[in-house]
PDB file of N, CA, C, O and CB in Angstrom:
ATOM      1  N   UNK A   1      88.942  97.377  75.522  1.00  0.00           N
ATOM      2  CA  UNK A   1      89.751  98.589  75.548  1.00  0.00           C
ATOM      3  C   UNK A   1      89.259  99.559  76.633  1.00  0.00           C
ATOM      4  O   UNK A   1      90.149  99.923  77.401  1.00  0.00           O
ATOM      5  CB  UNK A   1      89.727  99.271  74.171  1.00  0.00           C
ATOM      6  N   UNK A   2      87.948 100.092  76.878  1.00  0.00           N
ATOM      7  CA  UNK A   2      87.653 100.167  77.513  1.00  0.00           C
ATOM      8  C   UNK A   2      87.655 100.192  78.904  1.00  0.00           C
ATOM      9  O   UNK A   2      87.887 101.136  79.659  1.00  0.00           O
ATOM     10  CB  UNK A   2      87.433  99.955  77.125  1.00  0.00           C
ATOM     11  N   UNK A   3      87.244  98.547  79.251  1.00  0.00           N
ATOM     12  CA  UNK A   3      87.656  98.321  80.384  1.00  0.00           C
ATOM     13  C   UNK A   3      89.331  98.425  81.149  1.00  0.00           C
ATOM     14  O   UNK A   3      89.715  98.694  82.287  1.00  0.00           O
ATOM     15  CB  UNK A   3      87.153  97.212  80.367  1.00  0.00           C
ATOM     16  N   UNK A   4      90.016  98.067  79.880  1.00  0.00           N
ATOM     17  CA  UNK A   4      91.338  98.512  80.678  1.00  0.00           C
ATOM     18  C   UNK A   4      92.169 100.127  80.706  1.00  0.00           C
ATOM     19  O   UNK A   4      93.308 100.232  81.160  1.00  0.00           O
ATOM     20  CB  UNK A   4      92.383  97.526  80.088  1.00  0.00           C
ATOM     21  N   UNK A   5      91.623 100.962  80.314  1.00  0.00           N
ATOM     22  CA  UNK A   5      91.478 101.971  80.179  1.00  0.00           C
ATOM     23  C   UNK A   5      90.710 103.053  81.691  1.00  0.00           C
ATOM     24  O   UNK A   5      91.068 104.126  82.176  1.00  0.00           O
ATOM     25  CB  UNK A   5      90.838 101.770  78.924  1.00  0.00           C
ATOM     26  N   UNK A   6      89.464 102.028  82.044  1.00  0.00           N
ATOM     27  CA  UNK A   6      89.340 102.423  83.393  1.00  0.00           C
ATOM     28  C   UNK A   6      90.424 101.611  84.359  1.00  0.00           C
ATOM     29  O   UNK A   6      90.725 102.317  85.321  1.00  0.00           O
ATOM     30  CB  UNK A   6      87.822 102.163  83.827  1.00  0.00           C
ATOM     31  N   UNK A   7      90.775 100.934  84.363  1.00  0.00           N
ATOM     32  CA  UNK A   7      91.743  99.922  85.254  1.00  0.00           C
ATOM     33  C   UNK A   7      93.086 101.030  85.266  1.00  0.00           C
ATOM     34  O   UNK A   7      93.414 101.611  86.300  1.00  0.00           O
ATOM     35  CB  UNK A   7      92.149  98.056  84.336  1.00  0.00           C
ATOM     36  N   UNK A   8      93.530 101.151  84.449  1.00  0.00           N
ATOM     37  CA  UNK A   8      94.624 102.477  84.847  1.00  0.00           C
ATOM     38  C   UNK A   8      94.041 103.802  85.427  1.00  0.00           C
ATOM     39  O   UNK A   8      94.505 104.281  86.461  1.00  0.00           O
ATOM     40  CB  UNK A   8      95.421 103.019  83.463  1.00  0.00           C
ATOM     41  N   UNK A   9      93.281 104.234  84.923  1.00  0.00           N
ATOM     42  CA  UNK A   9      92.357 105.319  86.001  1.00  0.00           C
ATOM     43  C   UNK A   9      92.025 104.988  87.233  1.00  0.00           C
ATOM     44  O   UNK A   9      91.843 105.902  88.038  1.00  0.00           O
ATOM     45  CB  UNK A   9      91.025 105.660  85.559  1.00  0.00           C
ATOM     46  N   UNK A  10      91.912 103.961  87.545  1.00  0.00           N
ATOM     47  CA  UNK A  10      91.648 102.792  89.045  1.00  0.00           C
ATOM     48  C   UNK A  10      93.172 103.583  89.592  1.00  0.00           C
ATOM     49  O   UNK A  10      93.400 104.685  90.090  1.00  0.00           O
ATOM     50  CB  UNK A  10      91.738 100.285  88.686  1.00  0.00           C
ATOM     51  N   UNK A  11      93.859 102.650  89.293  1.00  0.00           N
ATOM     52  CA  UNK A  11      95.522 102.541  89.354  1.00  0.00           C
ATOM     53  C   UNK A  11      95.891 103.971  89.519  1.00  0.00           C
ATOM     54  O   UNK A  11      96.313 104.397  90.593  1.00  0.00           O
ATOM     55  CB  UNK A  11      96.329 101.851  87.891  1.00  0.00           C
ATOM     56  N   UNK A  12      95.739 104.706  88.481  1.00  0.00           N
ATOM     57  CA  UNK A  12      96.030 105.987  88.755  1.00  0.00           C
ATOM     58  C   UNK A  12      95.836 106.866  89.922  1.00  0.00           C
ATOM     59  O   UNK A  12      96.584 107.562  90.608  1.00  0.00           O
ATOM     60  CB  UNK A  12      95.571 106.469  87.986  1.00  0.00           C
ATOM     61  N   UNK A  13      94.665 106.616  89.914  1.00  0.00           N
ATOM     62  CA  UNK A  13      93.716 107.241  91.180  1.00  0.00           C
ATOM     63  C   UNK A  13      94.479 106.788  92.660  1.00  0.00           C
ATOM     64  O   UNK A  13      95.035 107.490  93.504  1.00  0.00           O
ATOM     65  CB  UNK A  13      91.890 106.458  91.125  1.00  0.00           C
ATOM     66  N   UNK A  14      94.282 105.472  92.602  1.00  0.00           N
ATOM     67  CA  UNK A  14      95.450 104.891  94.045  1.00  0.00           C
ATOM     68  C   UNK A  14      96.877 105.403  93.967  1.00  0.00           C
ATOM     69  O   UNK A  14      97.378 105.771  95.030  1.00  0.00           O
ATOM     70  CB  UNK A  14      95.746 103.033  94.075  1.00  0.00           C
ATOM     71  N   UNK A  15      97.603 105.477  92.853  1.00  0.00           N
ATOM     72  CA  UNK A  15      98.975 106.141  93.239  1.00  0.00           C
ATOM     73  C   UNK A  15      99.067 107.139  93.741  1.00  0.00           C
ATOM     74  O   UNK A  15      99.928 107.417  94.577  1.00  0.00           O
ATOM     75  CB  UNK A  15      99.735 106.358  92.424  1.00  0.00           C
ATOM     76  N   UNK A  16      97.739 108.274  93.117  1.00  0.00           N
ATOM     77  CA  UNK A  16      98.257 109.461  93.515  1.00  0.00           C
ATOM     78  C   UNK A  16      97.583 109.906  94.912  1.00  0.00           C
ATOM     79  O   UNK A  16      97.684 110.983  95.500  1.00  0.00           O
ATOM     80  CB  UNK A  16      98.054 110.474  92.386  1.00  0.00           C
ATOM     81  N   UNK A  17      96.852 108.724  95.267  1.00  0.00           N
ATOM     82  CA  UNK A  17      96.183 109.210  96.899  1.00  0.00           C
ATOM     83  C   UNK A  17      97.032 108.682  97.618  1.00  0.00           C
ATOM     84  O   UNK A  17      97.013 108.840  98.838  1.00  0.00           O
ATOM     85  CB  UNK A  17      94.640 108.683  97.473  1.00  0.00           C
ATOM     86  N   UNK A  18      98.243 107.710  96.791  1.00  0.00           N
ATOM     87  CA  UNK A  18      98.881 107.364  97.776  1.00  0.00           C
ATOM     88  C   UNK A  18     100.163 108.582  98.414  1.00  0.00           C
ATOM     89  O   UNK A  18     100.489 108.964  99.538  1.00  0.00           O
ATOM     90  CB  UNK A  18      99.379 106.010  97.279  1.00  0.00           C
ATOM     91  N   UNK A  19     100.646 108.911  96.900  1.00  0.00           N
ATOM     92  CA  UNK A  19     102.111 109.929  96.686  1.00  0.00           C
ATOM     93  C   UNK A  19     101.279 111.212  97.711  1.00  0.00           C
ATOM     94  O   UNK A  19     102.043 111.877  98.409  1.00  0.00           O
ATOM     95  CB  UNK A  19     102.625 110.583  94.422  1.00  0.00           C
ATOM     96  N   UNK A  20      99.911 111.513  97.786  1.00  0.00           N
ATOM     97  CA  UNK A  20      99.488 112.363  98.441  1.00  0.00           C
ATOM     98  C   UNK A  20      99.472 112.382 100.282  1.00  0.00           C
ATOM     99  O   UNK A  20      99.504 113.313 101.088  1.00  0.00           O
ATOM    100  CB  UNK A  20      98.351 112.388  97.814  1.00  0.00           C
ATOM    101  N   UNK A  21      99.404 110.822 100.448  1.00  0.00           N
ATOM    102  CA  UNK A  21      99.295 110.318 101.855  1.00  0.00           C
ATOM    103  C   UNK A  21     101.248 110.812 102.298  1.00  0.00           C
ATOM    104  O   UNK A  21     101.635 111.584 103.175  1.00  0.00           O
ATOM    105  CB  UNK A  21      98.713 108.134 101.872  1.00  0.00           C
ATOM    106  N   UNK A  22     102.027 110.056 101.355  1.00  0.00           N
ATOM    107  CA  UNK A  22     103.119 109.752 101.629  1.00  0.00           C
ATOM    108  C   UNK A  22     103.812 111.110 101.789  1.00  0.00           C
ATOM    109  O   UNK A  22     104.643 111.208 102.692  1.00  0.00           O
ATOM    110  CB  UNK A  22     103.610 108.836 100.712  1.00  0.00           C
ATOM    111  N   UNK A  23     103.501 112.393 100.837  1.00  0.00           N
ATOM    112  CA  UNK A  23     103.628 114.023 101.037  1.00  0.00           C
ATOM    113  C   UNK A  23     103.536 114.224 102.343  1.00  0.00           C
ATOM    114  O   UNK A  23     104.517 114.605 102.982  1.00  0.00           O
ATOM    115  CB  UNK A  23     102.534 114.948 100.343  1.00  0.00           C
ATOM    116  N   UNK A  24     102.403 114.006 102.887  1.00  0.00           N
ATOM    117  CA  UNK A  24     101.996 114.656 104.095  1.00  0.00           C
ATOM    118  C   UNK A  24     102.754 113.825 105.408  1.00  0.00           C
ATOM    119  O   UNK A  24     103.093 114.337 106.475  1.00  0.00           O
ATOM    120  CB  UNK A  24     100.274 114.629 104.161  1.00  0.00           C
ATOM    121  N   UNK A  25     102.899 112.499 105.025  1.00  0.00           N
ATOM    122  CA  UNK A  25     103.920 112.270 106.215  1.00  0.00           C
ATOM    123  C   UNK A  25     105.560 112.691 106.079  1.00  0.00           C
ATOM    124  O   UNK A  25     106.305 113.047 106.992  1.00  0.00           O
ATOM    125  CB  UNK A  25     103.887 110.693 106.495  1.00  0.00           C
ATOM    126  N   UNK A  26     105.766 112.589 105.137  1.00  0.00           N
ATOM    127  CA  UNK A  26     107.169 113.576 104.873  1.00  0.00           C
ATOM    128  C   UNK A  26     107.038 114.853 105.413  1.00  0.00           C
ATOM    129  O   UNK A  26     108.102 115.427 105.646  1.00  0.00           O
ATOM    130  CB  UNK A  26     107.530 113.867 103.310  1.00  0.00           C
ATOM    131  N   UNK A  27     106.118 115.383 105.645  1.00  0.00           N
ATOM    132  CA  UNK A  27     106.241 117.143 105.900  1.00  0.00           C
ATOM    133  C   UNK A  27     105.811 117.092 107.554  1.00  0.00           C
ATOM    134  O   UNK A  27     106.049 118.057 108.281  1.00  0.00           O
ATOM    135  CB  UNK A  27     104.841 118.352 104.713  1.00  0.00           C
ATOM    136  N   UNK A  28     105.233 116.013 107.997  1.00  0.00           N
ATOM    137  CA  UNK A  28     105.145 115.699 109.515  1.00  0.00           C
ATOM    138  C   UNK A  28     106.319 115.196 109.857  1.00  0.00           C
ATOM    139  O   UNK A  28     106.550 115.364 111.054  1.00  0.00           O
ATOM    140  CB  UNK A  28     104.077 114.736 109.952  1.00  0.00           C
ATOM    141  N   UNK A  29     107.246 114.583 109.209  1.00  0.00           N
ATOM    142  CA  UNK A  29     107.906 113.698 109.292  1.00  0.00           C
ATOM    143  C   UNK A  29     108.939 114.921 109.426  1.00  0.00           C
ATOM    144  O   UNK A  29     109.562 114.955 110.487  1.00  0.00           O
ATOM    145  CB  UNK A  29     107.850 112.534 108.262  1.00  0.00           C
ATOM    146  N   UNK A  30     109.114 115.595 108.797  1.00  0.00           N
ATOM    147  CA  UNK A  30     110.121 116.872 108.426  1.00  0.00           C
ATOM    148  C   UNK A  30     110.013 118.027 110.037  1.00  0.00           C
ATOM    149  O   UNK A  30     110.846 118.632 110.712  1.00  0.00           O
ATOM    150  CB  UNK A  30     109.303 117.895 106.585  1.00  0.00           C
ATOM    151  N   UNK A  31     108.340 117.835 110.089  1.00  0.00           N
ATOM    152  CA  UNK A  31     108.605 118.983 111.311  1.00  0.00           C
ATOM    153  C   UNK A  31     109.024 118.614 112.653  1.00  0.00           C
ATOM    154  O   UNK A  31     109.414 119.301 113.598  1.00  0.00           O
ATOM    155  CB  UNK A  31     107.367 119.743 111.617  1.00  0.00           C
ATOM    156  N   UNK A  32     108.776 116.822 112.448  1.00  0.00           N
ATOM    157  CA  UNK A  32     109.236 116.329 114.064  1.00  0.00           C
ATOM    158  C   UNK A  32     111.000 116.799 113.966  1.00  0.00           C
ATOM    159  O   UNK A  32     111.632 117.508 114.748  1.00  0.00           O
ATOM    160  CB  UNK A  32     108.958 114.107 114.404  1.00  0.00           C
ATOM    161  N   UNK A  33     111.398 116.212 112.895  1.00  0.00           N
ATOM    162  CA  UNK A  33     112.692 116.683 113.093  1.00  0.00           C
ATOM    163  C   UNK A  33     113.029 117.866 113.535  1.00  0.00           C
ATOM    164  O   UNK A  33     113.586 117.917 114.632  1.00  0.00           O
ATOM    165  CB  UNK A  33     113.259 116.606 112.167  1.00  0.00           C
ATOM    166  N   UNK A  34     112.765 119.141 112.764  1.00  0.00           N
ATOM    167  CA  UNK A  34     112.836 120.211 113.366  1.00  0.00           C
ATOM    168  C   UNK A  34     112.858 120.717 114.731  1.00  0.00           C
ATOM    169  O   UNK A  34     113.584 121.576 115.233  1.00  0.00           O
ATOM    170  CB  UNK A  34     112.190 120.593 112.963  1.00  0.00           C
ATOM    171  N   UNK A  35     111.805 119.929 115.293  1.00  0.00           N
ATOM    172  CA  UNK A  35     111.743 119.998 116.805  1.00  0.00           C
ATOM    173  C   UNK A  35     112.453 119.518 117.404  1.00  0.00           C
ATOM    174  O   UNK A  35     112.954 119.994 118.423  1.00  0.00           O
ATOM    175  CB  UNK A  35     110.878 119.650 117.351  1.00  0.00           C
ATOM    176  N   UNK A  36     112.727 118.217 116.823  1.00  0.00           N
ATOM    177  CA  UNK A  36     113.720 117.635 117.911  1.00  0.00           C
ATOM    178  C   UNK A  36     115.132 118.085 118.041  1.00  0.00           C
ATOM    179  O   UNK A  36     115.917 117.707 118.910  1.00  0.00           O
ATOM    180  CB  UNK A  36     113.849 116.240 117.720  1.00  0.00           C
ATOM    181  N   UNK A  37     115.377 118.948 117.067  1.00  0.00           N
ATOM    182  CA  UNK A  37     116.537 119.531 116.510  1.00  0.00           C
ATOM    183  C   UNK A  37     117.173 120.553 117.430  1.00  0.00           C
ATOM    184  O   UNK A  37     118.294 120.614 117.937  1.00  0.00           O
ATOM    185  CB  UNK A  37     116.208 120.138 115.222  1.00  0.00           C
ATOM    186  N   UNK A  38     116.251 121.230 117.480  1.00  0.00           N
ATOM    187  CA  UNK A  38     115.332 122.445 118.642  1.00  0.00           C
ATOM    188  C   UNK A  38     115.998 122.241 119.724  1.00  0.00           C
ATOM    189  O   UNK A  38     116.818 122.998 120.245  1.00  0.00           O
ATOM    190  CB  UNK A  38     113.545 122.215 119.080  1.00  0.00           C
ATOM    191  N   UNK A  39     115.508 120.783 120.218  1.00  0.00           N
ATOM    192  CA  UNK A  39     115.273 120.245 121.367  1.00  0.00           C
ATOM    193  C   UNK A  39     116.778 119.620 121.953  1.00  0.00           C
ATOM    194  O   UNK A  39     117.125 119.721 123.130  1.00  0.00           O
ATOM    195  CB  UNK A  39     114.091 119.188 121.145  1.00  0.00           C
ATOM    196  N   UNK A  40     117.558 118.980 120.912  1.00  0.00           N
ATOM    197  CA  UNK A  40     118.576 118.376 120.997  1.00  0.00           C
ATOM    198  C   UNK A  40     120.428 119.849 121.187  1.00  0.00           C
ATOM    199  O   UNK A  40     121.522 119.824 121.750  1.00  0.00           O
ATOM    200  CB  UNK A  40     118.292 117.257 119.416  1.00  0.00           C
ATOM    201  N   UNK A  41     119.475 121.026 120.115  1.00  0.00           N
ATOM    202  CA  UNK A  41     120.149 122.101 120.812  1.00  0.00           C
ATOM    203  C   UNK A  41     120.766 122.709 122.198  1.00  0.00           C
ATOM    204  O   UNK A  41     121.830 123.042 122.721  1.00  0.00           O
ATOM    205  CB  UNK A  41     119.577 122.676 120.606  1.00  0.00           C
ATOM    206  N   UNK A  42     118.921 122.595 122.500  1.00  0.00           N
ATOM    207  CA  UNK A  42     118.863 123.369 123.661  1.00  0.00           C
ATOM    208  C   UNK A  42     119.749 122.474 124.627  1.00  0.00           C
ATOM    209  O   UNK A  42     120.775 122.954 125.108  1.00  0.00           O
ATOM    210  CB  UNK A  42     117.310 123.660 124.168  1.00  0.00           C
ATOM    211  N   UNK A  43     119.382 121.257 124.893  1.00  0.00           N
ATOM    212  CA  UNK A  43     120.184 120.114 125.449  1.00  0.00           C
ATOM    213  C   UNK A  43     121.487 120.038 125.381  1.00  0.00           C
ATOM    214  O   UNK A  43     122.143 119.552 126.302  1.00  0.00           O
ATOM    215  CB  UNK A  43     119.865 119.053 124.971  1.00  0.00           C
ATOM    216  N   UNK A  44     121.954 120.445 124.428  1.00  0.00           N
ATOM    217  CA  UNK A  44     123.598 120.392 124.033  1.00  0.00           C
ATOM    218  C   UNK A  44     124.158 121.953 125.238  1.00  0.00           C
ATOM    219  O   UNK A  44     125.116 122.011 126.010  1.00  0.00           O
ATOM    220  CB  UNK A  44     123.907 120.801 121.644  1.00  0.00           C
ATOM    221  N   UNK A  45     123.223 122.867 124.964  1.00  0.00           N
ATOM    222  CA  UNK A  45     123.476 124.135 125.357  1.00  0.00           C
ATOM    223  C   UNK A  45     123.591 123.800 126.971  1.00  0.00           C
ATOM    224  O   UNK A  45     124.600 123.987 127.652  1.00  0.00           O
ATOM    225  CB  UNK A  45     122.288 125.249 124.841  1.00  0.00           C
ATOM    226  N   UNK A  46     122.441 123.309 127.391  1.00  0.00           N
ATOM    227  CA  UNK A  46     122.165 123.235 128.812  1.00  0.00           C
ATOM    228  C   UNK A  46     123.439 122.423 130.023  1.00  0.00           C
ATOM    229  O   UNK A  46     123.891 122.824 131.096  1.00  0.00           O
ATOM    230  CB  UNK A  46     120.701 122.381 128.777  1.00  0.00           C
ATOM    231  N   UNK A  47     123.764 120.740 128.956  1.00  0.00           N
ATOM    232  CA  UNK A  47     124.838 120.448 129.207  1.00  0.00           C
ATOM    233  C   UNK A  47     126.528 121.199 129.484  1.00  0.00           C
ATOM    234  O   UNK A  47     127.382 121.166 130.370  1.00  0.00           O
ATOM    235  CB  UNK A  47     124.692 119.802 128.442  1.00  0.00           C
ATOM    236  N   UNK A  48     126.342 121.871 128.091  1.00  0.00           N
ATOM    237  CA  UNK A  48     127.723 122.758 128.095  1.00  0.00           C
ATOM    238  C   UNK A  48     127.514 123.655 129.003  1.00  0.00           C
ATOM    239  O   UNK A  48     128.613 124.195 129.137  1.00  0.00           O
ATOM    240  CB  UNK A  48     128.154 123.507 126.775  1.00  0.00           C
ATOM    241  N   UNK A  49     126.588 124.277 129.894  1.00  0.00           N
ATOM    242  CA  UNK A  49     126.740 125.165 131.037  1.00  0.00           C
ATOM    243  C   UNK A  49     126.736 124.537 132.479  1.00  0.00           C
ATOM    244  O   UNK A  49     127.201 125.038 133.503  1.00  0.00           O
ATOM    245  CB  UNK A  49     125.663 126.139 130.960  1.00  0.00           C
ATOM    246  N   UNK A  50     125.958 123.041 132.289  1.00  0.00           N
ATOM    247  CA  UNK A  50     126.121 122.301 133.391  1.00  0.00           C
ATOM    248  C   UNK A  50     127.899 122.242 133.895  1.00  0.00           C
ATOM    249  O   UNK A  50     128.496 122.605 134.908  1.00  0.00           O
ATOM    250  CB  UNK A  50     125.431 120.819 132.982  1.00  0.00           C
ATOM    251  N   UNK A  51     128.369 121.500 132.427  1.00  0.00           N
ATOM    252  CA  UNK A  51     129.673 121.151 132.539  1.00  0.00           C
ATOM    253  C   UNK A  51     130.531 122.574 132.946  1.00  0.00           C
ATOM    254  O   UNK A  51     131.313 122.416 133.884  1.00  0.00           O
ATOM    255  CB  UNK A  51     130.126 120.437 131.128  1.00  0.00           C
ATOM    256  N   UNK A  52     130.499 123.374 132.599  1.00  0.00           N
ATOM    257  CA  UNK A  52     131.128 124.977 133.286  1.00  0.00           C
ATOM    258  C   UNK A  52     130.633 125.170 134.243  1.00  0.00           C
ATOM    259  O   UNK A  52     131.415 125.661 135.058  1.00  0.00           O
ATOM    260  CB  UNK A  52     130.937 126.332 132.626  1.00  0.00           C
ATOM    261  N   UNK A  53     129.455 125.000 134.677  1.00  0.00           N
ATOM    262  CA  UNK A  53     129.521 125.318 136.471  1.00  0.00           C
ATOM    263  C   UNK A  53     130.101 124.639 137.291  1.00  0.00           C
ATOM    264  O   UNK A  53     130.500 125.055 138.379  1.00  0.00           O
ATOM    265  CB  UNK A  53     128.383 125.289 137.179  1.00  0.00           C
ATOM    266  N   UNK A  54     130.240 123.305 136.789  1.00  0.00           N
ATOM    267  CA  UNK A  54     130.781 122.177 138.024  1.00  0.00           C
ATOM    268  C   UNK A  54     132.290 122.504 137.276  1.00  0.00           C
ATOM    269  O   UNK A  54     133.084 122.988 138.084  1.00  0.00           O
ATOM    270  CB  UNK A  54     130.016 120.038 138.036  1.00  0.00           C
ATOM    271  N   UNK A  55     132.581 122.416 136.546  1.00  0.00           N
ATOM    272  CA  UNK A  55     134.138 122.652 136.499  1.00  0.00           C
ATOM    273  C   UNK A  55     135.061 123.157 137.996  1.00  0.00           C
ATOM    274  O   UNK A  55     134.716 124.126 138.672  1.00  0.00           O
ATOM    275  CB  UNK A  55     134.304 123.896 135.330  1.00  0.00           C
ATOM    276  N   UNK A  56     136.008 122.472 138.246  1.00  0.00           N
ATOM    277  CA  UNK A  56     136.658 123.292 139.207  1.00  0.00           C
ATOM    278  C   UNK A  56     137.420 124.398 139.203  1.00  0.00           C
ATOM    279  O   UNK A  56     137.466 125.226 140.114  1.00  0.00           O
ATOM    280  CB  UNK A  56     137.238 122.731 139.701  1.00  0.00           C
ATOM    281  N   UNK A  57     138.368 124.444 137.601  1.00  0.00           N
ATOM    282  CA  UNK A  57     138.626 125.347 137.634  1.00  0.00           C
ATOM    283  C   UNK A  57     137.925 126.788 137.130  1.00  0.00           C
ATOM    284  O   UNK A  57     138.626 127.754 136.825  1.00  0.00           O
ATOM    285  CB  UNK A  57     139.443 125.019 137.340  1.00  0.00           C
ATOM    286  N   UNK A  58     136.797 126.810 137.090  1.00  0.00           N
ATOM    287  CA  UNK A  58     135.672 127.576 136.645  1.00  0.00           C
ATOM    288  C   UNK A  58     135.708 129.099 137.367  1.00  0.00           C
ATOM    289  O   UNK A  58     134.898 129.106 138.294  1.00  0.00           O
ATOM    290  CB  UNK A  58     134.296 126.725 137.015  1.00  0.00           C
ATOM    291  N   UNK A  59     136.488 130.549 137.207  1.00  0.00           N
ATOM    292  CA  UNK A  59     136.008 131.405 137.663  1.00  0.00           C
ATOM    293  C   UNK A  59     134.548 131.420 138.314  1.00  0.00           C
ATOM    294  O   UNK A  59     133.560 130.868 137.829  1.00  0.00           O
ATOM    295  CB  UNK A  59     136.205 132.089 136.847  1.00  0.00           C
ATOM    296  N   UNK A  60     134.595 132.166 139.523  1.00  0.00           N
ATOM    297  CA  UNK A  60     132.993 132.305 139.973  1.00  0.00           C
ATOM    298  C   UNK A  60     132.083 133.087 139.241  1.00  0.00           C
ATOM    299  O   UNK A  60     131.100 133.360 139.931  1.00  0.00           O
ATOM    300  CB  UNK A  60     132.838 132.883 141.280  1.00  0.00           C
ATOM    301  N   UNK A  61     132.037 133.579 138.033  1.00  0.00           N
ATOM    302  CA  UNK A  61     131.786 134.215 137.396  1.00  0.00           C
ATOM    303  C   UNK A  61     131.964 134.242 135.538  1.00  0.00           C
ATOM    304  O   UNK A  61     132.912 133.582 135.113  1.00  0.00           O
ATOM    305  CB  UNK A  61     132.226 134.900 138.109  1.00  0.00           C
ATOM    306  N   UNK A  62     131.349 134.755 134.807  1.00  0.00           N
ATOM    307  CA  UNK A  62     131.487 134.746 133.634  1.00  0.00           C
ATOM    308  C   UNK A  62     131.907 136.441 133.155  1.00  0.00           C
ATOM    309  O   UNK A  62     131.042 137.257 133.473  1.00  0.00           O
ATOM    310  CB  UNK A  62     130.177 134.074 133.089  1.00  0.00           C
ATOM    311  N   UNK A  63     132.748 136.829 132.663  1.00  0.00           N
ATOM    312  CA  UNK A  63     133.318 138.049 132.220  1.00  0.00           C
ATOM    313  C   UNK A  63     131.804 139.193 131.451  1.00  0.00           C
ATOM    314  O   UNK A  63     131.117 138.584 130.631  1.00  0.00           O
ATOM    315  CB  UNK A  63     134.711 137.477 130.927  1.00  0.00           C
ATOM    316  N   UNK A  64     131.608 139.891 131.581  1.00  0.00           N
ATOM    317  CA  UNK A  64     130.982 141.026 131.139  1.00  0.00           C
ATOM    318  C   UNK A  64     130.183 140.755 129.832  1.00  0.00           C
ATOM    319  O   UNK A  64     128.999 140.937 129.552  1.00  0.00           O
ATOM    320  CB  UNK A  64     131.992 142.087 130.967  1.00  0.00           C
ATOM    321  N   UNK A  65     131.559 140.105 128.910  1.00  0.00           N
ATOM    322  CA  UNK A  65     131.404 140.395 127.488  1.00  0.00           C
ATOM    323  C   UNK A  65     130.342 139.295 127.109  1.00  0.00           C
ATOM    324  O   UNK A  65     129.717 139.118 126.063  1.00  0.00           O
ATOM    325  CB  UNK A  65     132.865 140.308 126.606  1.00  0.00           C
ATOM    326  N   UNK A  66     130.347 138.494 128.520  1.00  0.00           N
ATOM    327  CA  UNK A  66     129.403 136.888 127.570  1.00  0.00           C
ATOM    328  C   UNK A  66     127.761 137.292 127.597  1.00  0.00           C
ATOM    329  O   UNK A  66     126.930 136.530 127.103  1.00  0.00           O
ATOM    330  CB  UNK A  66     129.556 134.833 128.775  1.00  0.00           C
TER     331      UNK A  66
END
């Protein structure tokens, strides 16, 4: 009884260093996204002004209000 009694405390012990490992790459895992998110923004942004400058029919200019 005993002995299997430590064998789940064994067991125990490994799940939760594992659920603890697996936390911390979720929350790394969580901030790459963020960044790339960031990143995939800014990119979207940069494009959409590329594409308005080369436009031909593009005023030379952008109005006041922008």
């Amino acid at each position: 009884m005993e002995n299997e009694i430590e064998k789940l405390e064994v067991k125990i012990s490994y799940l939760e260093k594992q659920n603890e490992d697996l936390s911390d790459m979720i929350y790394s895992l969580e901030e790459d996204l963020k960044r790339e998110k960031k990143r995939v923004d800014f990119l979207e942004r940069k494009i959409g002004d590329l594409i308005e400058e080369l436009s031909p029919d593009r005023p030379s200019r952008k109005p006041p209000h922008y």
